[in-house]
C-alpha positions, 0 to 999 in steps of 0.5 A: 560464555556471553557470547553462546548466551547472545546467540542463544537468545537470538536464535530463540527470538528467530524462532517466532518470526521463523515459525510465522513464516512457515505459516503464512506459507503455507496459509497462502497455499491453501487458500490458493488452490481455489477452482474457480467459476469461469466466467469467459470461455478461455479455451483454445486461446492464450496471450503470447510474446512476439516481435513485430518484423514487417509492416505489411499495411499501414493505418495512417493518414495523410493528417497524421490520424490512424483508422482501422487497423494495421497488418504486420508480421510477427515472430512469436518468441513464445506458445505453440508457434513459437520460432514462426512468423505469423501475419497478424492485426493490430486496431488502431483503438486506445484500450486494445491494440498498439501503433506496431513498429519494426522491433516492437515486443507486442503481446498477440491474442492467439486462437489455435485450433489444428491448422487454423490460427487466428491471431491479433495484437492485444497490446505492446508487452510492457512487462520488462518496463513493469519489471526494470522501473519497480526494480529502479525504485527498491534500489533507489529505496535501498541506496537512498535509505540504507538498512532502513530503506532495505527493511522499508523495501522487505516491508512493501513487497510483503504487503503486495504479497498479502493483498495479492495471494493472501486477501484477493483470494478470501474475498473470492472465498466469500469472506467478509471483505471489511473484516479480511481488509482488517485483518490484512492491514494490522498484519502488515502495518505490524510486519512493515513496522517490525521491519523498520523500526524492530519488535519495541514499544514503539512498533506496537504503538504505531500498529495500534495507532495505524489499525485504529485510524484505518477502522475509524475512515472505514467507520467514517466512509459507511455512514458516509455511504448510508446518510448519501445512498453510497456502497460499493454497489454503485461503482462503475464496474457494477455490471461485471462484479455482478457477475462474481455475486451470482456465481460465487456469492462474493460481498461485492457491496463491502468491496468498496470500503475494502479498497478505502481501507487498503487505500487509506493505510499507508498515509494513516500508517505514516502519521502514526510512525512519525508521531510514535517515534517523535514521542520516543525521542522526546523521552529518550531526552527528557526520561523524566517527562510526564505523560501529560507532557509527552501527550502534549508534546505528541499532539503539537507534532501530530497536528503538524502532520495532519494537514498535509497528510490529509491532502495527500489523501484528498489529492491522490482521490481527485486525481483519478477523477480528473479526467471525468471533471475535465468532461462535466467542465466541457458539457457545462453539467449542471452542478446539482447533476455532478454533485449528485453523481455517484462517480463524484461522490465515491470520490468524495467519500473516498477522500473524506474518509481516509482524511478522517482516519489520518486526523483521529489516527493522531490522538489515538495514537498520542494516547496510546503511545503516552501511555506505552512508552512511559510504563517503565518507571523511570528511576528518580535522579540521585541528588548531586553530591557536593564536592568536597575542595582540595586540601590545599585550596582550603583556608588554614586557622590562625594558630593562636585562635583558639588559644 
């Protein structure tokens, strides 16, 4: 009779997340059968799979430097000239083209109108090492992690899926792109925390913790960009998404505090996790703890986290603009010219931000976890008894005492 009771409440506690799904499936559905502007003419040509077989003439020097472009041979492996070997080109520039050898997979460019073909070599195919390195790491997640490292690889590859079919497409839709960003990280923090941690107090406490801090470094990065001039209309690309604001209205000038967001919510989402589940230790220990107590306790864990968490975010944003530094350090730039730049300040508001997220990420979250967690009443300690000593250990009476 337990036993068709514990089943019966499991099965009707899979029907939330059950049902859940089926919504998210078919929500992602709908919202992908968008018919997009084109923006290039794209008829008449596609990018295919093919093997390099013959080097026809090289590009090399005799210094060892590469100009102008190869010509090789290649057997498509995929398209409409599938089976065939076709003479092809490949540049010698960094962005397109590749340094074809025997054997190599290559992806070609190809333009096919009747007879004619015109093809060249777009860029080595990487997809298989794309493939193999993401699936090394959720083995290595899984093997090094267990059961919680599976849950922690279930959660990962479900935030790619939301921000890949889920936010790209609102944002094209002309959605507000701070409010679908939002809603997007409560969504997956919560899922992701549910994965790893199951449906407790703890889970809602880290996802309340997470969602506040991601809104405080976006609140942080917009009055960063209106005391500096900054906003998504300074980006680098500005040009191309232009284009995308002409045609389909989209909110290019909150994609930037988009990205900060997305950016930002992994290192808030750890912070709160370790914070939350060091609190819930702490009281599983110690269950008559008061919340002032566990705020504090909280807080001095929190603090420890903070600064390397910080960094981590700080790092991450330099890093990518490590090669711009390296070419003001090579034309001696004034520093007022790089200080000023909109590339550099992006970069500092970027890093900045998220920074401020982790750090007010962890009083929010102490708070919201002291409270949370000790709203049971813990049940105050019965008083020891005293035991009583065994009949032979106790001291007999003299017999004529009372006499």
């Amino acid at each position: 009779m337990k036993s068709e009771q514990f089943m019966a409440g499991k099965w009707r506690r899979g029907i939330v997340p059950a049902l859940f799904l089926v919504i998210l499936i078919l929500f992602t559905v709908k919202i992908n059968q968008t018919e997009k502007i084109p923006l290039v003419e794209t008829a008449g040509y596609s990018f295919e799979k093919g093997v390099v077989t013959q080097i026809l003439e090289d590009n090399i020097e005799e210094d060892g430097t590469r100009v102008g472009q190869q010509t090789i041979m290649v057997r498509m492996t995929t398209g409409e000239k599938k089976g065939q070997e076709l003479e092809t080109t490949s540049s010698a520039g960094y962005l397109f083209g590749a340094v074809c050898t025997v054997g190599m997979h290559v992806i070609v460019m190809q333009s096919v109108s009747g007879d004619t073909v015109i093809t060249t070599v777009y860029a080595q195919d990487r997809e298989l090492a794309v493939y193999i390195f993401a699936a090394l790491y959720l083995a290595a997640l899984v093997v090094i992690g267990g059961v919680k490292g599976l849950r922690g690889a279930l959660g990962l590859v479900f935030t790619f899926i939301c921000v890949i079919l889920i936010e790209i497409p609102l944002l094209y839709r002309g959605y507000s792109p701070y409010l679908v960003t939002v809603v997007i990280c409560v969504v997956t923090t919560l899922v992701t925390m549910t994965f790893i941690g199951g449906a407790t107090r703890k889970t809602i406490c880290a996802t309340l913790g997470t969602t506040a801090g991601v809104v405080i470094a976006s609140i942080a990065a917009r009055l960063f960009g209106a005391a500096t001039g900054l906003s998504g209309w300074n980006v680098s690309n500005i040009e191309s998404l232009l284009d995308l604001w002409y045609t389909g209205n989209i909110q290019v000038g909150e994609l930037l505090f988009s990205g900060l967001l997305i950016s930002s919510l992994g290192a808030v989402m750890d912070v709160a996790m370790s914070v939350t589940s060091s609190m819930q230790e702490v009281l599983s220990q110690r269950p008559e703890i008061t919340r002032k107590e566990l705020f504090r306790s909280g807080l001095r864990v929190g603090r420890d986290m903070m600064g390397t968490d910080s960094n981590t975010l700080i790092l991450a944003f330099a890093g990518t603009s490590i090669s711009t530094l390296l070419l003001d350090y090579a034309y001696d730039l004034p520093y007022r010219q790089i200080i000023n730049s909109n590339i550099i300040g992006l970069d500092i508001m970027q890093g900045l931000s998220g920074s401020f997220g982790v750090v007010l990420a962890v009083p929010v979250t102490v708070l919201i976890a002291s409270f949370l967690l000790k709203m049971k009443k813990v049940p105050a300690a019965e008083p020891e008894r005293k035991e009583e000593e065994p009949a032979a250990l106790q001291k007999e009476e003299p017999a004529g005492k009372d006499a």
